[in-house]
C-alpha positions as CSV (number, residue, x, y, z in Angstrom):
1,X,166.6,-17.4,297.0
2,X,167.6,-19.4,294.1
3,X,168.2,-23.0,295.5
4,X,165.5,-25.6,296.8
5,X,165.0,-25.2,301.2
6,X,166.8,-27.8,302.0
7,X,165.1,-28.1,305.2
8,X,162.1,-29.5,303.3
9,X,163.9,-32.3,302.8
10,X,164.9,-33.2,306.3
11,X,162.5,-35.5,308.4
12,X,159.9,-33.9,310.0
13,X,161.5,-34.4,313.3
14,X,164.7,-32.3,312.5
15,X,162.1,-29.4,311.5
16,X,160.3,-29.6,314.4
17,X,163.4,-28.8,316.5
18,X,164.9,-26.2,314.7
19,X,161.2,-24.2,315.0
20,X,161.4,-24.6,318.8
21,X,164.7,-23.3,318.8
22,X,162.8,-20.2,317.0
23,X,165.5,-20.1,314.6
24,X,163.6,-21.8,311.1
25,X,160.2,-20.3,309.9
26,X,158.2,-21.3,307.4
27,X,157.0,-19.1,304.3
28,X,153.1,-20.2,304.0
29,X,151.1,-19.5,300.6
30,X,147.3,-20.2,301.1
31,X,148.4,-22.9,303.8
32,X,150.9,-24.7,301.6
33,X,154.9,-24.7,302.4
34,X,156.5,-22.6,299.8
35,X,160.0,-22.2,301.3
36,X,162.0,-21.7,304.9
37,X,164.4,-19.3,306.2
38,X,166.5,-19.3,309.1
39,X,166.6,-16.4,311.5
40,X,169.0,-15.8,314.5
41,X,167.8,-12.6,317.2
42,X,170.2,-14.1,320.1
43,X,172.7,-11.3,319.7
44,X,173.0,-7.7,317.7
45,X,173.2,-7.9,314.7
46,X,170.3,-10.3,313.4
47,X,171.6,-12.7,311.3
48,X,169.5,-14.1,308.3
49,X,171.1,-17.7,307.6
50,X,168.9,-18.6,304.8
51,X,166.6,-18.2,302.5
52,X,165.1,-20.6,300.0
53,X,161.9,-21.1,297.9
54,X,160.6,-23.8,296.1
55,X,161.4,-23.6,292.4
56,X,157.8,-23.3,291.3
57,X,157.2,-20.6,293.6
58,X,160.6,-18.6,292.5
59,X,160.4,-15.2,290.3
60,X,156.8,-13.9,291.4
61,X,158.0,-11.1,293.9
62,X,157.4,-13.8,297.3
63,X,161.2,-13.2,297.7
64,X,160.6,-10.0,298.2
65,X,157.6,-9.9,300.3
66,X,159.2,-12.8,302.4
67,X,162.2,-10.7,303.2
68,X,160.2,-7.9,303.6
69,X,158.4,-9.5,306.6
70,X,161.8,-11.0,307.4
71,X,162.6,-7.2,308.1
72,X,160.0,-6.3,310.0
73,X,160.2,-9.6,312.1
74,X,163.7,-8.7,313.3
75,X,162.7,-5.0,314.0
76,X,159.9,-6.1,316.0
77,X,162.5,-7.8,318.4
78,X,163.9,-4.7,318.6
79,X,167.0,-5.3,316.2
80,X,168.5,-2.2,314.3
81,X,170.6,-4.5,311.5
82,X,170.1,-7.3,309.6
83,X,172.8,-9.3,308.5
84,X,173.4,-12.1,306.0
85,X,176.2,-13.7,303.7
86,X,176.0,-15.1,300.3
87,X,178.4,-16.5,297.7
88,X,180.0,-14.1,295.5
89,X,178.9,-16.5,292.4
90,X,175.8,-16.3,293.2
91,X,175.5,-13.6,291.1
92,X,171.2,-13.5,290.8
93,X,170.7,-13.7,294.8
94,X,173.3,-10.7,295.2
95,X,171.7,-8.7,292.6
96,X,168.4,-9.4,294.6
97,X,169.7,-8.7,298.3
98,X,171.0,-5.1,296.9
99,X,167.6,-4.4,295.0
100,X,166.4,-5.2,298.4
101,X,168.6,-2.2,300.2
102,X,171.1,-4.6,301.7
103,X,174.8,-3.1,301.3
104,X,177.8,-5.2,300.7
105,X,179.8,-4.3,303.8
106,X,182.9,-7.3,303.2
107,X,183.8,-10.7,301.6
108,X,185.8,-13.1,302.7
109,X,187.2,-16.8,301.8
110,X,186.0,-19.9,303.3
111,X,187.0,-23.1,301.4
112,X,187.9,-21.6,298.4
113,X,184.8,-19.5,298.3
114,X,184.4,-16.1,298.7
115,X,181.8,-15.5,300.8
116,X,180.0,-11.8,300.9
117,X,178.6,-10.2,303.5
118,X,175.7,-8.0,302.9
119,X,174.0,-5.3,306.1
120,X,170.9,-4.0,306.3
121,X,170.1,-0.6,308.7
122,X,166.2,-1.5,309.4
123,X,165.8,1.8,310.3
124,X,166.1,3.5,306.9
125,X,164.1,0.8,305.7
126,X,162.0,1.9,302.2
127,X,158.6,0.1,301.8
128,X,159.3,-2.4,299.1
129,X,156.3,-3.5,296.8
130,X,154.0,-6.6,297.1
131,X,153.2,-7.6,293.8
132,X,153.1,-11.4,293.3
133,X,153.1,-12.7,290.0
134,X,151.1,-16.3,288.9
């Protein structure tokens, strides 16, 4: 949540594709692109690949009710966990994904990175709140 979608700055062909592929979304406000994510419901678990806003639109709880709809979207395809990873230095989007219920369930190194891996049981699912900030 804390870098620029970087999808917004591929051509408009690339974006194209990857929403036909039903795998990047786009996170509207009052019609205008605020940010992307990346969503994969081929196989059990769901896997959430990214996340990103645009800096403006950062810190005003959309995070939240983007991943909140993010949740509901993958339990509406009938998917029971959501899955994502992060890096470990990435200390404000990790604090954010366990506000958000997700558990750190392992971590891992890739390229001298550790990577963490955080779960989510959309079943036990709390109602998180929807208050955005201008």
């Amino acid at each position: 949540m804390s870098r620029d979608p970087k999808v917004l700055l591929r051509s408009e062909g690339d974006f194209i594709a990857l929403s036909k592929q039903k795998r990047l979304y786009a996170i509207l406000l009052q019609a205008t692109l605020v940010g992307t994510f990346k969503l994969t419901l081929n196989d059990a678990p769901a896997i959430l690949e990214s996340v990103a806003l645009l800096p403006a639109y950062q810190n005003r709880g959309l995070g939240s009710i983007a991943l909140k709809w993010i949740v509901q979207l993958v339990k509406n395809n009938g998917f029971d966990i959501i899955r994502l990873e992060t890096y470990e230095k990435w200390h404000q989007t990790n604090k954010f994904y366990s506000h958000m219920g997700f558990q750190l369930i392992e971590s891992f190194t890739k390229e001298n990175e550790i990577i963490l891996v955080w779960e989510k049981l959309i079943s036990s699912d709390e109602p998180v709140g929807t208050k955005v900030r201008f």
